[in-house]
gemmi code that builds the backbone of each chain (N, CA, C; Angstrom):
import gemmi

chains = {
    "A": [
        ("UNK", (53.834, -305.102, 128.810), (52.768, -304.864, 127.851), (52.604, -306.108, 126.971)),
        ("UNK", (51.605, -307.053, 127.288), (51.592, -308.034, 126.429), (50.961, -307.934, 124.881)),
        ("UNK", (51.238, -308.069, 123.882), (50.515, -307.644, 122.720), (50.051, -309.022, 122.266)),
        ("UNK", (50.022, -310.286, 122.746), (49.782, -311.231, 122.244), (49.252, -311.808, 123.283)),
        ("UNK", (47.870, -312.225, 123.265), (47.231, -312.601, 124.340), (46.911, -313.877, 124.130)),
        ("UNK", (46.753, -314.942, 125.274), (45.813, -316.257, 125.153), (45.074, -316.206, 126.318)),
        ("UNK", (43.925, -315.965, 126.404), (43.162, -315.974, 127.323), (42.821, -316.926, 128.012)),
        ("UNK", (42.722, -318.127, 127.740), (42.348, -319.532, 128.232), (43.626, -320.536, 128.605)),
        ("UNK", (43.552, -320.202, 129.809), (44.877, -320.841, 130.411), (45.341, -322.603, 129.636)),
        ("UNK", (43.666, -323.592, 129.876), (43.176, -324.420, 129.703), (42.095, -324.339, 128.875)),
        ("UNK", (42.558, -326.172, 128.307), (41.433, -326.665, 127.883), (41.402, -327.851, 127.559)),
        ("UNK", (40.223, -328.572, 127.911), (40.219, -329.982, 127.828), (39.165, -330.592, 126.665)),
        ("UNK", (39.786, -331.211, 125.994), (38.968, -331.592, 124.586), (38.907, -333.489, 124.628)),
        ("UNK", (37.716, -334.011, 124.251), (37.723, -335.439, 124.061), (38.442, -335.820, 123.189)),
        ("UNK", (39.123, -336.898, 122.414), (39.720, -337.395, 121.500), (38.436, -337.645, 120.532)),
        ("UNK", (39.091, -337.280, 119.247), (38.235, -337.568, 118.546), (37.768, -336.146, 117.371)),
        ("UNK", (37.555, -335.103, 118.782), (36.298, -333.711, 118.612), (37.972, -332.613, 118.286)),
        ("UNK", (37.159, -331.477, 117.980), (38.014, -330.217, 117.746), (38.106, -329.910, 118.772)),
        ("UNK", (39.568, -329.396, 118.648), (40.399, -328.745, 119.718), (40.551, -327.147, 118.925)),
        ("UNK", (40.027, -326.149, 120.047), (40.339, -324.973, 119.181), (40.773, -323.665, 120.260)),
        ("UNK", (41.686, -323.402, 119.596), (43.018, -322.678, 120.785), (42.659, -321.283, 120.021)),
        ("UNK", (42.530, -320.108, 120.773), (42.160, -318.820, 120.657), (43.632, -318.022, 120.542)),
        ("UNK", (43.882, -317.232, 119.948), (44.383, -316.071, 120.617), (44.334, -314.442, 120.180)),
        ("UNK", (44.517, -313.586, 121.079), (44.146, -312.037, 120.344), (45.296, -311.512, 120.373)),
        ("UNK", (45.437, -310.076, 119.694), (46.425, -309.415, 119.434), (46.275, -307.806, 119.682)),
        ("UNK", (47.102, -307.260, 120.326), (47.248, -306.043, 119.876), (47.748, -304.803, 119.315)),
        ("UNK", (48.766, -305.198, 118.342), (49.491, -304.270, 117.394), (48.890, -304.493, 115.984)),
        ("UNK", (49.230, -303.833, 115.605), (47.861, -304.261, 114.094), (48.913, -303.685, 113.005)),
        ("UNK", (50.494, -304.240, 113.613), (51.733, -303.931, 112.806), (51.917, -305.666, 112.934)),
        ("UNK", (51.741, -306.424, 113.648), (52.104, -307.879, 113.206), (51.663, -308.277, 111.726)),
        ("UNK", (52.162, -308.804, 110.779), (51.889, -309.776, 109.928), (52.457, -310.939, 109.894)),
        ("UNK", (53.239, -311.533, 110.500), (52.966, -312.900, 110.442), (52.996, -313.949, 111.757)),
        ("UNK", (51.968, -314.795, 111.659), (51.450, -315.430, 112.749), (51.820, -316.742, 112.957)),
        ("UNK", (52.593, -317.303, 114.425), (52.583, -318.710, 114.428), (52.249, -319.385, 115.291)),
        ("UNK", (51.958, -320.337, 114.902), (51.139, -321.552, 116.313), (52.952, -322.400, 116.719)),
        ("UNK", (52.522, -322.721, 118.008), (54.378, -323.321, 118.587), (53.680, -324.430, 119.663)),
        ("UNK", (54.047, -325.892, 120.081), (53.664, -326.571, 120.559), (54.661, -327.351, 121.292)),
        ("UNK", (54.529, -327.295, 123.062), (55.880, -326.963, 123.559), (55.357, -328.218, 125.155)),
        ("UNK", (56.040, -329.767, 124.910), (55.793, -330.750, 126.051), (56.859, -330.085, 127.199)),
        ("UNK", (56.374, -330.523, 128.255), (57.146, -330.248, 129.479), (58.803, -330.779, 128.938)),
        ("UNK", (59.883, -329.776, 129.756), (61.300, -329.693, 129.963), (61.570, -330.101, 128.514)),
        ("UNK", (60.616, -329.369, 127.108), (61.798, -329.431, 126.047), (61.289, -328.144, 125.365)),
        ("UNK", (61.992, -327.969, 124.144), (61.606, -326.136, 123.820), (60.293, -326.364, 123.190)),
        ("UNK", (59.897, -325.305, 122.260), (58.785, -325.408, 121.588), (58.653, -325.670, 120.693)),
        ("UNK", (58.329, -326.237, 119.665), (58.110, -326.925, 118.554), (57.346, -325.953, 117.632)),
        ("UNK", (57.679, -325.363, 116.531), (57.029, -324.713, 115.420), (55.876, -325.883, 114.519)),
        ("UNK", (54.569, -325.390, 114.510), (53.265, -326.262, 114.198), (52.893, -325.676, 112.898)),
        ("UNK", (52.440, -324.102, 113.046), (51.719, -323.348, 111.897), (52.126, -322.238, 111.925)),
        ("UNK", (52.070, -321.279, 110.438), (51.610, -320.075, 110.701), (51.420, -319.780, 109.327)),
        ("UNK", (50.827, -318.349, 109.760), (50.122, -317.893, 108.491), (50.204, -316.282, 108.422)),
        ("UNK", (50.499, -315.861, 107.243), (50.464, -314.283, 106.888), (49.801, -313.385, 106.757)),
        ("UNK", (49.815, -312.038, 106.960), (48.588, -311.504, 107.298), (47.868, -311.288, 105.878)),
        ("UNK", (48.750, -311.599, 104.657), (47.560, -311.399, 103.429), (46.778, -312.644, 103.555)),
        ("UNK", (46.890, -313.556, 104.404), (45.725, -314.386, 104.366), (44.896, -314.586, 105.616)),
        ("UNK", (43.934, -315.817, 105.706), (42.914, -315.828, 106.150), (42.879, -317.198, 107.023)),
        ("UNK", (43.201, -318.312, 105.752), (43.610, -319.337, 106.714), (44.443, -320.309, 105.809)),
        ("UNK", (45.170, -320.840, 106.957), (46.667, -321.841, 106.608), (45.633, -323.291, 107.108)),
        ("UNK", (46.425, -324.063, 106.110), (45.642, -325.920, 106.606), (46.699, -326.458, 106.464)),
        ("UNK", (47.241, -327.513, 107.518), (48.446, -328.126, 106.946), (47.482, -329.691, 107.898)),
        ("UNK", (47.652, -330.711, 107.556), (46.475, -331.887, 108.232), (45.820, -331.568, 108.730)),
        ("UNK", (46.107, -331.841, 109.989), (44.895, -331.710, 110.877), (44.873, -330.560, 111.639)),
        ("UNK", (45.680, -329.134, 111.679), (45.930, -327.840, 111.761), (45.680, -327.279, 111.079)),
        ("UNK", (44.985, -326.183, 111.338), (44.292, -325.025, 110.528), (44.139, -323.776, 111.602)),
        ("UNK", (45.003, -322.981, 110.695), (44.852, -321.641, 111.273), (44.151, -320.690, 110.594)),
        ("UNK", (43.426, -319.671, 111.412), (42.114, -318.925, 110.867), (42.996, -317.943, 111.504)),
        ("UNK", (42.818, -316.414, 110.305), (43.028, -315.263, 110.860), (42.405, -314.302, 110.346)),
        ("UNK", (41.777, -313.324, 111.790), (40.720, -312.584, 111.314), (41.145, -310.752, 111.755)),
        ("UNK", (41.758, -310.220, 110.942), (42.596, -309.331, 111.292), (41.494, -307.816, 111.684)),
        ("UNK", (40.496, -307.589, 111.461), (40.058, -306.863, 111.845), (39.367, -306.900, 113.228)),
        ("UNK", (39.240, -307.917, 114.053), (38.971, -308.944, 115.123), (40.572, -308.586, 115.673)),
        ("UNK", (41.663, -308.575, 115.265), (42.801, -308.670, 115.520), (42.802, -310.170, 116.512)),
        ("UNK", (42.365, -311.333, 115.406), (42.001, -312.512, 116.226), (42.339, -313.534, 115.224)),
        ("UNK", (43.235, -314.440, 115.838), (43.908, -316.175, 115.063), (43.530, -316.690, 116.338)),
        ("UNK", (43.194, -318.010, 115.523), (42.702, -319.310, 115.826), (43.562, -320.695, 115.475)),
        ("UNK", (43.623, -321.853, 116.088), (44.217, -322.896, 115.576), (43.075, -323.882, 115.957)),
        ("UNK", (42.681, -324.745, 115.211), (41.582, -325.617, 114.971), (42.627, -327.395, 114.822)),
        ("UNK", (42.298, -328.155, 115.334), (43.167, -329.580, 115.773), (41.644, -330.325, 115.248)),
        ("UNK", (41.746, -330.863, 114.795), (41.004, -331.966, 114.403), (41.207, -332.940, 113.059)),
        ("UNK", (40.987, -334.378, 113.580), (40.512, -334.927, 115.050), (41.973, -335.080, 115.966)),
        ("UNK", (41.329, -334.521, 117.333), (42.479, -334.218, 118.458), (42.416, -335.824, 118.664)),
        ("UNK", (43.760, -335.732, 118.699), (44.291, -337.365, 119.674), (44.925, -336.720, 120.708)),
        ("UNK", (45.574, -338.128, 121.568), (45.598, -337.898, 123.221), (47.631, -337.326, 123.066)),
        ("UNK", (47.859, -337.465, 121.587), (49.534, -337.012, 121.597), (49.398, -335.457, 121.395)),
        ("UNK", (48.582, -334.725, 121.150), (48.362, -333.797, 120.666), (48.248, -332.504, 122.459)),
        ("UNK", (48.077, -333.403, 123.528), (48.445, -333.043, 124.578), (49.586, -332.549, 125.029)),
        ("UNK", (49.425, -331.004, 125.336), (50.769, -330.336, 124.827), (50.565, -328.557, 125.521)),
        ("UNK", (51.065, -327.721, 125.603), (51.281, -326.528, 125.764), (51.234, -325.692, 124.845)),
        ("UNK", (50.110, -325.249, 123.987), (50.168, -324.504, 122.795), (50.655, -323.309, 122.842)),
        ("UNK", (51.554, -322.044, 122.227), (51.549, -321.315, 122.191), (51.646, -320.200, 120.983)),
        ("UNK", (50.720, -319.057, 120.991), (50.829, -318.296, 119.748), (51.703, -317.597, 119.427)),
        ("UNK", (52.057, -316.648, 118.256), (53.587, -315.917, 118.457), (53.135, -315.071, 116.970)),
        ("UNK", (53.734, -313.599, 116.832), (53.182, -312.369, 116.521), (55.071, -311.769, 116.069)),
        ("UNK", (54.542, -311.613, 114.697), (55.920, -311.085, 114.286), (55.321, -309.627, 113.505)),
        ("UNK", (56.404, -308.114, 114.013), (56.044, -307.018, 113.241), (57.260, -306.382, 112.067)),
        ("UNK", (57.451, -307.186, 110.913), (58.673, -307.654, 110.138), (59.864, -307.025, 110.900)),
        ("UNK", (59.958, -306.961, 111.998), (61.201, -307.198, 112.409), (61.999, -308.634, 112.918)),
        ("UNK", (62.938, -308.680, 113.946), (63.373, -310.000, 114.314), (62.986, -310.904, 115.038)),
        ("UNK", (62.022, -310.330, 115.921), (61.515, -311.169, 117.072), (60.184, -311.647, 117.323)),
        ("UNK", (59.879, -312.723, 117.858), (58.205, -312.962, 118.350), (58.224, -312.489, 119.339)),
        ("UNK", (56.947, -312.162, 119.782), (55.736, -312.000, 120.828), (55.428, -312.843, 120.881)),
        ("UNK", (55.258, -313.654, 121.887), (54.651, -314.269, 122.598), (53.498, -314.503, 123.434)),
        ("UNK", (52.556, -315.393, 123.301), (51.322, -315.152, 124.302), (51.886, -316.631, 125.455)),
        ("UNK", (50.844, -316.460, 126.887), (51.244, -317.028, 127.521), (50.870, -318.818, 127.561)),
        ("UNK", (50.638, -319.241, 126.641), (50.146, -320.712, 126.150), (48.861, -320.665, 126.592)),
        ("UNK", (48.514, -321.865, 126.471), (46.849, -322.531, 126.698), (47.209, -324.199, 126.759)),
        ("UNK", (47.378, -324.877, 127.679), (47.491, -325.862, 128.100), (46.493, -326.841, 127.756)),
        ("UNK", (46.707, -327.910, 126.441), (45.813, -328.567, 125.823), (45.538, -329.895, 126.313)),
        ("UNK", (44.635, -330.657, 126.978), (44.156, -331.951, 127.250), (43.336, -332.658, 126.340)),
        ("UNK", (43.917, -334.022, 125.599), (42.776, -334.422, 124.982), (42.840, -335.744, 125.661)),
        ("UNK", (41.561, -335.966, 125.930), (41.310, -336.832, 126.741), (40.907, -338.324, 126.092)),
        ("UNK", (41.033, -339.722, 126.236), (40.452, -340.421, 125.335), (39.199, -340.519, 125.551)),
    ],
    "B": [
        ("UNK", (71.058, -330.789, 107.538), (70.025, -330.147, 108.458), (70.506, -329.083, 109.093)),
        ("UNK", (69.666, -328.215, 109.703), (70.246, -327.871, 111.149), (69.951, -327.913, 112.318)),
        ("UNK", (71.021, -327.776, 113.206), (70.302, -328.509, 114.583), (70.994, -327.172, 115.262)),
        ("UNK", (70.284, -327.752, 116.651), (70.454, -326.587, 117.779), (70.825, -327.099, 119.264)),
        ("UNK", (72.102, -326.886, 119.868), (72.278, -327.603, 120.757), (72.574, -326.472, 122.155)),
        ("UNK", (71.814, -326.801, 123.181), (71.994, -325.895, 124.613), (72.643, -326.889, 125.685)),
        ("UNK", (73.254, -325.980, 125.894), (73.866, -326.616, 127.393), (74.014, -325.646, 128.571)),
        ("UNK", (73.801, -326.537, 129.854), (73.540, -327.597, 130.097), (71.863, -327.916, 130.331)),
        ("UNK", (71.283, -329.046, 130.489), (69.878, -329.259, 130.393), (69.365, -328.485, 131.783)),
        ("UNK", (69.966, -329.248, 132.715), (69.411, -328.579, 133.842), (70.462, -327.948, 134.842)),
        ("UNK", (70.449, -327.528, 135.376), (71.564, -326.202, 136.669), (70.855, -325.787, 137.686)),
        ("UNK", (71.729, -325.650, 138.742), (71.015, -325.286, 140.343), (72.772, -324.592, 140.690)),
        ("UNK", (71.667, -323.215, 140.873), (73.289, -322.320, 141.181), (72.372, -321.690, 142.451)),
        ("UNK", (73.317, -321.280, 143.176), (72.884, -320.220, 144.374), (73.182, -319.053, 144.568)),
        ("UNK", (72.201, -318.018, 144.840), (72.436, -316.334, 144.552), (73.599, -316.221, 144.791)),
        ("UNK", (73.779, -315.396, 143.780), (75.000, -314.761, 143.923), (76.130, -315.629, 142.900)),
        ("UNK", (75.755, -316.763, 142.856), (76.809, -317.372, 141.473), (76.712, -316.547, 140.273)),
        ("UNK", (77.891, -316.607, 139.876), (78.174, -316.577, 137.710), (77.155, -317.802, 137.133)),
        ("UNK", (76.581, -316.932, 136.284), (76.262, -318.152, 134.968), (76.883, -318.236, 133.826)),
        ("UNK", (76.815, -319.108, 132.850), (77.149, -319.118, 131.527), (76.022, -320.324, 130.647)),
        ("UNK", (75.508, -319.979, 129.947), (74.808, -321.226, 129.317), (74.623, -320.879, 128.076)),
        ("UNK", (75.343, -321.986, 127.256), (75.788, -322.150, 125.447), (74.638, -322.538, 125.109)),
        ("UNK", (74.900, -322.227, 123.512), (73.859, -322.574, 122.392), (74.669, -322.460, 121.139)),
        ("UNK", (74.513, -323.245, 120.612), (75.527, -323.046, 119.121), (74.800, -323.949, 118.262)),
        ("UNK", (74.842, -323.498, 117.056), (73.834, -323.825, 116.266), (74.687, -324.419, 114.687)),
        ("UNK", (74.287, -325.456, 114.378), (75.267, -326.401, 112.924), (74.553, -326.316, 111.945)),
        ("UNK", (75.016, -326.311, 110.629), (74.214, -326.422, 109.633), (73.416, -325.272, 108.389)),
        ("UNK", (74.146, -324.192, 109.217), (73.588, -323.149, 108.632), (74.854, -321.539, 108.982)),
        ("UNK", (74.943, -321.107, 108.275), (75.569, -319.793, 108.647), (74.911, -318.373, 108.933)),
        ("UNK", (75.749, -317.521, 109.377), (74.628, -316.108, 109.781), (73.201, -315.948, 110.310)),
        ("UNK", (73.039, -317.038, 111.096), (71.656, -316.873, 111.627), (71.329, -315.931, 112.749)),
        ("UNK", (69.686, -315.007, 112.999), (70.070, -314.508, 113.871), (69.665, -315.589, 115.146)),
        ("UNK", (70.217, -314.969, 116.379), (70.109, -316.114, 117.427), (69.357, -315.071, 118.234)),
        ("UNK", (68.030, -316.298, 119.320), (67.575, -315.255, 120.503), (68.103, -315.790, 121.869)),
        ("UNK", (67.661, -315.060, 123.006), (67.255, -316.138, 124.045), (66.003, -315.702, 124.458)),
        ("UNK", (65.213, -316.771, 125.180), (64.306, -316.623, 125.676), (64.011, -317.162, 126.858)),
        ("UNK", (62.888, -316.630, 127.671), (62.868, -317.294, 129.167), (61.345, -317.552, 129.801)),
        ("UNK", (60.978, -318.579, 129.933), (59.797, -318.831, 130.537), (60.303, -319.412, 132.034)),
        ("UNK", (59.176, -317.975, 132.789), (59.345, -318.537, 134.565), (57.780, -319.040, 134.413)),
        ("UNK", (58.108, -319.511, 135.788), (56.496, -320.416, 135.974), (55.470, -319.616, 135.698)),
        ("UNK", (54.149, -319.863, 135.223), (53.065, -319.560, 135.162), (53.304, -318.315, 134.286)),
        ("UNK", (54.185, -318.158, 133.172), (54.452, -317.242, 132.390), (54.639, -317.308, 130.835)),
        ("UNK", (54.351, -316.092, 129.986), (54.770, -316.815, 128.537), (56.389, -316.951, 128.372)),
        ("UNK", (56.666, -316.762, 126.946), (57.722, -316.545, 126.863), (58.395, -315.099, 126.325)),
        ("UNK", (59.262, -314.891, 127.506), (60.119, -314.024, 127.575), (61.215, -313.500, 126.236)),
        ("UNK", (61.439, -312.173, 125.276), (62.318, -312.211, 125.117), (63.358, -311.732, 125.755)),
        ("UNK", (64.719, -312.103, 126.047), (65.822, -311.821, 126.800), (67.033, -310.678, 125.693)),
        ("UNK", (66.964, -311.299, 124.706), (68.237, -310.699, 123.924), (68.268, -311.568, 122.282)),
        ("UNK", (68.821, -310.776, 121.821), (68.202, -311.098, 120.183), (70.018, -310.853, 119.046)),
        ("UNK", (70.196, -311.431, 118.683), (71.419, -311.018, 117.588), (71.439, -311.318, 116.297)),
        ("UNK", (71.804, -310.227, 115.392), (71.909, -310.748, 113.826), (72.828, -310.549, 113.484)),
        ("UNK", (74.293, -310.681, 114.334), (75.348, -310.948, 114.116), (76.228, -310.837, 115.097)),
        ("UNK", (77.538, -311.135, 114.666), (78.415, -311.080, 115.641), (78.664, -309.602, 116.275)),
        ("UNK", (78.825, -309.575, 117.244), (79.008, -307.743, 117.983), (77.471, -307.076, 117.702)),
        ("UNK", (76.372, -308.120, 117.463), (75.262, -306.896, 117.076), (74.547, -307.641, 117.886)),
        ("UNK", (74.200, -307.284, 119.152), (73.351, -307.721, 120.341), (72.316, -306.368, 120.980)),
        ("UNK", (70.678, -306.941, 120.884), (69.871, -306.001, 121.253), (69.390, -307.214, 122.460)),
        ("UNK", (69.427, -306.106, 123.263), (68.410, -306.693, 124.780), (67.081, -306.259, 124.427)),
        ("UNK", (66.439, -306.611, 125.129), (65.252, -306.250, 125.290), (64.378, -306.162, 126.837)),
        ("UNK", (64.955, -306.695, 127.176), (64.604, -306.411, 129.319), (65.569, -306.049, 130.122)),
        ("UNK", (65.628, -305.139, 130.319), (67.002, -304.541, 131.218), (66.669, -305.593, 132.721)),
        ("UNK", (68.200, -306.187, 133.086), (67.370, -307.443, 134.377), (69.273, -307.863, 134.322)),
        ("UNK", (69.398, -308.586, 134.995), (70.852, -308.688, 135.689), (71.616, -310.030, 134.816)),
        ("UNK", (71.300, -310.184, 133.579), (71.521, -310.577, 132.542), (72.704, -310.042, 131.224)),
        ("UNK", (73.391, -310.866, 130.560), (74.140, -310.406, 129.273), (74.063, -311.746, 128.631)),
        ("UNK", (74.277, -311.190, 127.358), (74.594, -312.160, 125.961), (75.872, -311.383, 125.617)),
        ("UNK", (76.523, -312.978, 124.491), (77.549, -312.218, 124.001), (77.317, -313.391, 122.919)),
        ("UNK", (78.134, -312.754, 121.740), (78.343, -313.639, 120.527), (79.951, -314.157, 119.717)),
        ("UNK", (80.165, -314.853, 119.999), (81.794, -315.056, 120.193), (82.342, -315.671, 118.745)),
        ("UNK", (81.280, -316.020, 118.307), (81.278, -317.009, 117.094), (79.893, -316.620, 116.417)),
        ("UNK", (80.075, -316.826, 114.930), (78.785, -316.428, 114.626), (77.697, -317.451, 114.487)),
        ("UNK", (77.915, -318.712, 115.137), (77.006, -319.906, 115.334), (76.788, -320.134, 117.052)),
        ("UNK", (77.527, -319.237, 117.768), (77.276, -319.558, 119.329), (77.435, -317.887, 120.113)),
        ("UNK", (75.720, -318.589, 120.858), (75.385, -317.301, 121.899), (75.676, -317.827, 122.820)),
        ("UNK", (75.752, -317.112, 123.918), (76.045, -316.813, 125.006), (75.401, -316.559, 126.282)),
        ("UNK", (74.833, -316.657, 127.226), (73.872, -316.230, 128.340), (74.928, -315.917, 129.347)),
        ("UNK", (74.649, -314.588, 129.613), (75.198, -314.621, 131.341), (74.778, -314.197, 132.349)),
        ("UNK", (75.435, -314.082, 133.303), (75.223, -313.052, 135.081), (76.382, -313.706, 135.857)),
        ("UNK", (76.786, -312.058, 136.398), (77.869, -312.177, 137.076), (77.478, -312.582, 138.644)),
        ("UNK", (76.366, -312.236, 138.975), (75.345, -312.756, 140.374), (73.932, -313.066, 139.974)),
        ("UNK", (73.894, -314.481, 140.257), (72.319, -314.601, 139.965), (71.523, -314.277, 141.046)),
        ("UNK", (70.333, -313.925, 140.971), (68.644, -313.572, 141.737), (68.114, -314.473, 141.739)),
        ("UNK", (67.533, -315.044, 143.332), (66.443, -315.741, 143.482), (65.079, -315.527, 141.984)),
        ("UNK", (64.943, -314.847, 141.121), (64.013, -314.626, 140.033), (64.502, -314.751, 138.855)),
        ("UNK", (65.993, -315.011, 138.590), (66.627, -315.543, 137.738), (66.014, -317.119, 137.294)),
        ("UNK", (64.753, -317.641, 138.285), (64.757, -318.669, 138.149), (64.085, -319.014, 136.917)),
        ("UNK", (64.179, -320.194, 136.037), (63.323, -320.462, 134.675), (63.788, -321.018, 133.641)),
        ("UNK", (62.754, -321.174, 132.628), (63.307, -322.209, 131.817), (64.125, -321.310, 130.393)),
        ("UNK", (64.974, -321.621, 129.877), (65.423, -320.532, 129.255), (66.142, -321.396, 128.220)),
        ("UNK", (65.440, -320.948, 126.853), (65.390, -321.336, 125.289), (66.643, -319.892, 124.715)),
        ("UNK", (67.381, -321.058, 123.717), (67.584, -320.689, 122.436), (67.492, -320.776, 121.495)),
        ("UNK", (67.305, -320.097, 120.539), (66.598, -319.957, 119.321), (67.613, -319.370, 118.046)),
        ("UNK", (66.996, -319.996, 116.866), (67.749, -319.344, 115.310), (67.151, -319.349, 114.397)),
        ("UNK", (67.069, -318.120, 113.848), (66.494, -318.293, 112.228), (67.419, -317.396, 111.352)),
        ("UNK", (66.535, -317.705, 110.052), (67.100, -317.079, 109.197), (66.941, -315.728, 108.883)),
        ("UNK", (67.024, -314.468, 109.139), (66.393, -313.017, 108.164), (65.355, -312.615, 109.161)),
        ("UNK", (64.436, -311.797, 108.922), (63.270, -311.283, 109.294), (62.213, -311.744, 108.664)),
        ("UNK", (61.895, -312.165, 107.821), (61.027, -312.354, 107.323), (60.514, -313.391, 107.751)),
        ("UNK", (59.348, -314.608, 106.382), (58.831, -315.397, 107.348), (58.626, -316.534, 107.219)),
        ("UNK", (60.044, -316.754, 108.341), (60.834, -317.969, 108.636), (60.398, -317.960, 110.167)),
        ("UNK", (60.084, -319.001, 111.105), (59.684, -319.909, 112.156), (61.187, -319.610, 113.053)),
        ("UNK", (60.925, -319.177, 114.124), (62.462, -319.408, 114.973), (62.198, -320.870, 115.360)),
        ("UNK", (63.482, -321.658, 115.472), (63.359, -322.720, 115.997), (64.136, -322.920, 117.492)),
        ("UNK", (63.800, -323.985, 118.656), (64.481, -323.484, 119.140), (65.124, -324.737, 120.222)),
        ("UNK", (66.310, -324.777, 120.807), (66.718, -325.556, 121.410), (66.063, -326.324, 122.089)),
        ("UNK", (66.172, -327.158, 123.020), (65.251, -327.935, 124.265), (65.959, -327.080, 125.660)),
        ("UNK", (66.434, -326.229, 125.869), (65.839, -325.595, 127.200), (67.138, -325.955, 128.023)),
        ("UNK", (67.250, -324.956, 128.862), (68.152, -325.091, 130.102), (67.370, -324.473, 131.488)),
        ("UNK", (66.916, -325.407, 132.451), (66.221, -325.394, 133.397), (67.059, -324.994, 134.457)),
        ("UNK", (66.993, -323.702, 134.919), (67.653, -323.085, 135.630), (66.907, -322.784, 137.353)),
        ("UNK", (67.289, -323.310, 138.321), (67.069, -323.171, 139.487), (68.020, -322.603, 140.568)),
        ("UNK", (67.743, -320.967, 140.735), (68.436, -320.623, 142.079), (67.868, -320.525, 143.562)),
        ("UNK", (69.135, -320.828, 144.168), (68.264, -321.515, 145.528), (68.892, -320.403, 146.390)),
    ],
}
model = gemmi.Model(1)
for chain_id, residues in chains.items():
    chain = gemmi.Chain(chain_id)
    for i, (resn, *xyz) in enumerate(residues, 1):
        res = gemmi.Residue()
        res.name, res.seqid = resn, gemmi.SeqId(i, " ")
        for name, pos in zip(("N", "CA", "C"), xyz):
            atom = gemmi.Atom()
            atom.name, atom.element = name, gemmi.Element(name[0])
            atom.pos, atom.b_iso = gemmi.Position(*pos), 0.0
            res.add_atom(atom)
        chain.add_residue(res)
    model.add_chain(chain)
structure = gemmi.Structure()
structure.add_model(model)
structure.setup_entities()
């Protein structure tokens, strides 16, 4: 039963332009949300996240949007560079111990 | 700081071997520890979760154990591995439940042949 979805396996973005990584949810017991950014043969790297009393987190050039009645977060990259090429993945906590996981979205930014 | 160290990076066992693969974590005390497992074309898996020593929850019944021997080092096992045992398989630590980021090792790339 996946409760944390990424629908878009891929995606390929120019350097430069927004990169914007989707994902949905379905327990509407998660409150807190994180973006994880994970290169081939090493773990994943913690990027963003944001709580469900809010709406949206900005940390540079990351910005997470969350739209809880949508049961829908977003991560917004801009401006994407070509390091930013990476394996994104979302992650769904329901104040207990563990994430959910969605299955990434494989990011290309191209120069 | 704290850091997070797995071993070994990569392994090639053949059905039916024992596993064991460490994670022990510096810098911090009482953390809880996970594991996790990404097979190909998959998210990530949770395997088993602890917030302390002797306090281990699974979460996928599958031909797998954890153990916690120390309260800074988990444990992965199987007494016979499965051709589907195959994958990349993270450990992880944080602090509490609340909201704190698990962080998590660089991975032990596991291939049974």
């Amino acid at each position: 039963d996946q409760q944390v979805k990424q629908n878009s396996p891929s995606l390929s973005v120019q350097e430069g332009r927004i990169s914007i990584l989707n994902c949905d949810y379905t327990n509407s017991m998660f409150d807190y949300f994180l973006w994880y950014k994970k290169y081939p043969a090493e773990g994943p790297t913690f990027l963003i996240s944001i709580s469900s009393i809010k709406d949206k987190n900005e940390d540079g050039r990351f910005t997470v949007f969350l739209n809880k009645s949508a049961k829908h977060l977003s991560l917004h990259i801009v401006p994407s560079q070509p390091g930013d090429s990476a394996v994104y993945f979302c992650a769904a906590r329901n104040s207990g111990y563990a994430l959910n996981f969605g299955k990434g979205t494989s990011l290309l930014v191209t120069p | 700081s704290q850091t997070i160290h797995q071993w070994p990076a990569t392994l090639v066992q053949p059905v039916g071997s024992p596993l064991s693969l460490e994670c022990t974590v510096e810098g911090t005390s009482n953390p809880n520890l996970y594991w996790y497992r990404q097979a190909a074309g998959r998210g990530l898996q949770l395997l088993f979760y602890s917030i302390g020593i002797d306090q281990i929850s699974s979460e996928v019944p599958q031909n797998l154990s954890a153990s916690r021997p120390q309260d800074r080092q988990f444990i992965l096992s199987s007494k016979k591995l499965l051709l589907s045992d195959s994958g990349f398989y993270l450990c992880a630590w944080t602090l509490g439940p609340g909201n704190s980021p698990l962080h998590f090792g660089n991975g032990t790339r596991l291939t049974v042949t």
